[in-house]
N, C-alpha and C positions, 0 to 999 in steps of 0.2 A: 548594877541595875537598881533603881529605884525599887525598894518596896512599900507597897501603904499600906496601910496596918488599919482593918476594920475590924468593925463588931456589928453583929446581924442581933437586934431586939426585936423578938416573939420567933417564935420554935414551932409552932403550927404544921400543919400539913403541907404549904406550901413553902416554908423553909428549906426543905428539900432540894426543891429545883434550885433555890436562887444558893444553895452553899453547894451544888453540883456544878453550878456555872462558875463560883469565884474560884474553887478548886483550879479550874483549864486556866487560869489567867495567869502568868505566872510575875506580874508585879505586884500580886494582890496577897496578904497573909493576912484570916483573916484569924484572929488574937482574941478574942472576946465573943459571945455567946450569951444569951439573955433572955430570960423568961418569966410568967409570974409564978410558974410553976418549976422549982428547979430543975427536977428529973428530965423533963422535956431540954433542956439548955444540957445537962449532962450527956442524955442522948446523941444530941446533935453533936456533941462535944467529940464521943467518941468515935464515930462515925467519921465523920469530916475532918476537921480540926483537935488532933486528941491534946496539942498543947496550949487551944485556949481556957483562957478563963472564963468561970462563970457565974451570971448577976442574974439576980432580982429584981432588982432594980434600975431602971433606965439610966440617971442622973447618975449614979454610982459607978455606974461602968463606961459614963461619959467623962468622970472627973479620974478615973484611975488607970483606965487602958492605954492614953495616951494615946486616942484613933484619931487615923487621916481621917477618916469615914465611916460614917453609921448607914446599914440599911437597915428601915423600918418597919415591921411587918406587926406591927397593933390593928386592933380592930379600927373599922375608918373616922369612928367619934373621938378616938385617942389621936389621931394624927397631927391636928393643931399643935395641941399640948407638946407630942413627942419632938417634933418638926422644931420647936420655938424652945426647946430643952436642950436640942441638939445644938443650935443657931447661937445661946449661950455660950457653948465650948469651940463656936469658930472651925465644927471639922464638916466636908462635905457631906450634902446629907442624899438620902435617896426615900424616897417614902415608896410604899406599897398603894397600890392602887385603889379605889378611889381615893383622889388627895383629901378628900374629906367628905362627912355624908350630910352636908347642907351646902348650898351657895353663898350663905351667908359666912359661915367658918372659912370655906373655899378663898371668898373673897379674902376676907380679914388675913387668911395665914399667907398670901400670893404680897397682898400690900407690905408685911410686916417683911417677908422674905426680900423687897425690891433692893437693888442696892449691894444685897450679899455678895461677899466677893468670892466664896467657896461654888461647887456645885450644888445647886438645891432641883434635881431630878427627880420624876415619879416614876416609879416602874410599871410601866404601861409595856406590856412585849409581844402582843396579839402581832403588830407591824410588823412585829420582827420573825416571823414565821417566815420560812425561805424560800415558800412558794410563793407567799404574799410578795417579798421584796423582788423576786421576778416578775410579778405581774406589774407592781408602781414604777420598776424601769422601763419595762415596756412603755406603760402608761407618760412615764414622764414623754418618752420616745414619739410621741401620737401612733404608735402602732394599732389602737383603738380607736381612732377618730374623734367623735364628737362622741361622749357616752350617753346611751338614754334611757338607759338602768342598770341600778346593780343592789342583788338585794344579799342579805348574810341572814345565814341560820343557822341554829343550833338548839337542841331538843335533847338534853336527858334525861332519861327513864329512871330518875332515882331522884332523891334532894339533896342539896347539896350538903358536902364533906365538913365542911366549917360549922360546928355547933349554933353559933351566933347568928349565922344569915337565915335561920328560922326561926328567929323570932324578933326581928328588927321590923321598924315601919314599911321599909324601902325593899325590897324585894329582888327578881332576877333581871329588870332594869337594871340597877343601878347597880347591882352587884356584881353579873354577867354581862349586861346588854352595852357598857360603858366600853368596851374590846373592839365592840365592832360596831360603837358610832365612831371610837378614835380610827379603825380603821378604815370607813368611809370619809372622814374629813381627813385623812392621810390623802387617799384621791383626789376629791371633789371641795375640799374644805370647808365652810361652815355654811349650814343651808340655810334657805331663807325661813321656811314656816315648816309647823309638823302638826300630824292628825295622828291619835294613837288609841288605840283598845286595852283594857288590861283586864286581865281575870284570878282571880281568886276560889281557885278547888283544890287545892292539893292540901290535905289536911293535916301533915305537919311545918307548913311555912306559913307564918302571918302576914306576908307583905302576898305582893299579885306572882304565883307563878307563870302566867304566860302574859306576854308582851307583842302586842304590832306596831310597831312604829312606821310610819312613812314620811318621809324628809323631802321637800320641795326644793329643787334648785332650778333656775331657768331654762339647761335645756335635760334637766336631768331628774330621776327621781330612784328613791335610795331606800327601799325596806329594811328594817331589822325586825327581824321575827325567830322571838325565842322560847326557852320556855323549861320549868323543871317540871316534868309529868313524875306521877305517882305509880308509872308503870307500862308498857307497851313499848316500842322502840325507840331508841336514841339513834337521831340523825342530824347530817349538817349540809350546808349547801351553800359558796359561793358563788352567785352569778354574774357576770357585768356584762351587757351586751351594748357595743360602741356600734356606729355605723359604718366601721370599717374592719372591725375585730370585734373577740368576745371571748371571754374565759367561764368554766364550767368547771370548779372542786365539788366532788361528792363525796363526801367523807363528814368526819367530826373537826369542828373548828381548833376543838381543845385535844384532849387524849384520847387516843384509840388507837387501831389495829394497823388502818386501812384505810387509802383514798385515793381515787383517780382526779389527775390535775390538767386537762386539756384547754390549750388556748390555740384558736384560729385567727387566721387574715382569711377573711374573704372564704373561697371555698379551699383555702391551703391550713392541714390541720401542720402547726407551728411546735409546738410540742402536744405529750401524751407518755404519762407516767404516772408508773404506781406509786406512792409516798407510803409513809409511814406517819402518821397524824404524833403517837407518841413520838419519836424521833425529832420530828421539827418544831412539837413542842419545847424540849429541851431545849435544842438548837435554842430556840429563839431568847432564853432565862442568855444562853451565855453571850449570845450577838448584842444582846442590848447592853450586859453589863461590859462586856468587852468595851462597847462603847464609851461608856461611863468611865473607868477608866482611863481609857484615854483620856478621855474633857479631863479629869482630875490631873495627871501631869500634863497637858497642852496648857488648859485653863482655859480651852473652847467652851463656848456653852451645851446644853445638853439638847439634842432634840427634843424629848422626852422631859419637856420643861414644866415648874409648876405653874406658870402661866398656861402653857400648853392645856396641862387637863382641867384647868379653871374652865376655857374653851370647853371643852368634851362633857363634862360637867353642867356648863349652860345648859346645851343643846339635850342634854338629858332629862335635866328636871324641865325645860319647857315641853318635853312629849309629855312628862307627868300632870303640868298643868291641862294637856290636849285632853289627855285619856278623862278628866275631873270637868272639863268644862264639858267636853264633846264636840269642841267645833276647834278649828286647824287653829295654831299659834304662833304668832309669829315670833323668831328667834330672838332677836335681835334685841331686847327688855331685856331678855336674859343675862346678857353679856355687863350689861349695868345695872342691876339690882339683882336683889337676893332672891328673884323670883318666888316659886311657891319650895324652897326647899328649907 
């Protein structure tokens, strides 16, 4: 059996999931471990991986591990840099989500990647949630009909985990809200115009914590409303209601306890079940990388491309442009210039 030999740089919080998912894979070893803080990489080390090695430094542990593939989990202004470090050593790369936090970067590091003949993936895994991927086969299915809404929320009662994302420009848009515009253009694909709100109260994050976004499509129209509150409840809610079907998740988008997932035709309820929101969290770190993987010995390409959230990316900073002017924006500039990012 084939094995690839990665190395995960940045050790953070959300390391966890993604060296719990290469764990279940079993073409994947992964050898190296990276941080700018060593103890966090030894951590991890032990934990997961107790015979790789461990860097400091990124370039160092690209020129001496000898890896198929790096996944990259730096903050999102480092991703260029790490992305085009990687690109040097010729091994697959996967970047952590957002691919980067301007359009202008975004663009630049998408053009300099064209051509690549490794995998150059984002780890974008919100889709890969396995309630979600039941509802987009239906969906591919017409089991939904013609849809003429479907909105996503998510709401917690705390700020977030990551140091960093409170005190960046960009806030729970571009940090959160980027999950579940990739997962409405998973559906519906990229919309035409958007009108957004943004506010700023939550008094340790400097970017907007709460977010409405609404996205224009011809016969459709696609909310995201989210939001890091400083206290009260944390809730989540997908809707999609089609003229022929309609699905209903109450639960949290991301980690939690607990969530009913019910989809109908008509007055026939189709399913109707409890989930477990942590659980298909997971699930979904190791579905995608499973995925990835494969592409890596196939040499398909990734869904989860960086062109892909170049896409996802537009349509986000053109709601930032919405929320700044106050009148609806159309997408479509976006996808060719550096917009307002």
């Amino acid at each position: 059996m084939t094995r690839l030999r990665g190395g995960v740089f940045g050790c953070g919080m959300i390391s966890e999931f993604h060296l719990r998912g290469w764990q279940r894979i079993p073409e994947v070893e992964i050898v190296a471990l990276g941080n700018r803080t060593i103890a966090r990489a030894e951590a991890r080390r032990d934990w997961f991986f107790p015979a790789a090695q461990v860097y400091t430094d990124l370039g160092r542990m690209l020129h001496e591990a000898h890896l198929d593939f790096v996944d990259i989990l730096t903050v999102p202004w480092l991703h260029r840099e790490h992305c085009l470090l990687a690109k040097a050593t010729n091994v697959h790369i996967i970047c952590q989500k957002p691919l980067c936090d301007s359009l202008e970067d975004a663009r630049a590091l998408v053009a300099a990647m064209d051509g690549y003949p490794k995998l150059f993936a984002v780890h974008e895994n919100h889709p890969y949630r396995p309630w979600f991927q039941k509802v987009a086969s239906l969906f591919r299915e017409g089991c939904f009909g013609t849809p003429r809404l479907l909105r996503l929320a998510q709401y917690d009662a705390k700020e977030p985990p990551e140091v960093y994302k409170l005190e960046t420009r960009w806030g729970v848009l571009l940090e959160y809200g980027t999950h579940l515009v990739d997962m409405a253009r998973t559906l519906l694909g990229m919309p035409a115009r958007t009108y957004a709100r943004l506010h700023r109260y939550h008094p340790r994050v400097h970017g907007e914590n709460l977010a409405l976004v609404v996205y224009e499509y011809p016969e459709t129209t696609a909310v995201i409303d989210i939001g890091w509150k400083p206290g009260g409840l944390a809730h989540g809610t997908f809707v999609l209601e089609g003229d022929r079907g309609s699905v209903l998740y109450e639960g949290p988008m991301a980690r939690g306890a607990s969530a009913r997932f019910r989809v109908t035709q008509g007055e026939t309820v189709v399913i109707d079940e409890t989930r477990s929101p942590y659980d298909d969290y997971v699930e979904s770190f190791y579905l995608f990388e499973r995925e990835c993987a494969d592409c890596m010995l196939s040499g398909q390409p990734a869904t989860q491309s960086g062109a892909r959230n170049f896409q996802t990316l537009a349509a986000t900073f053109a709601a930032y442009r919405a929320a700044e002017s106050g009148q609806p924006v159309e997408v479509a500039p976006f996808l060719a210039s550096g917009g307002s990012g």
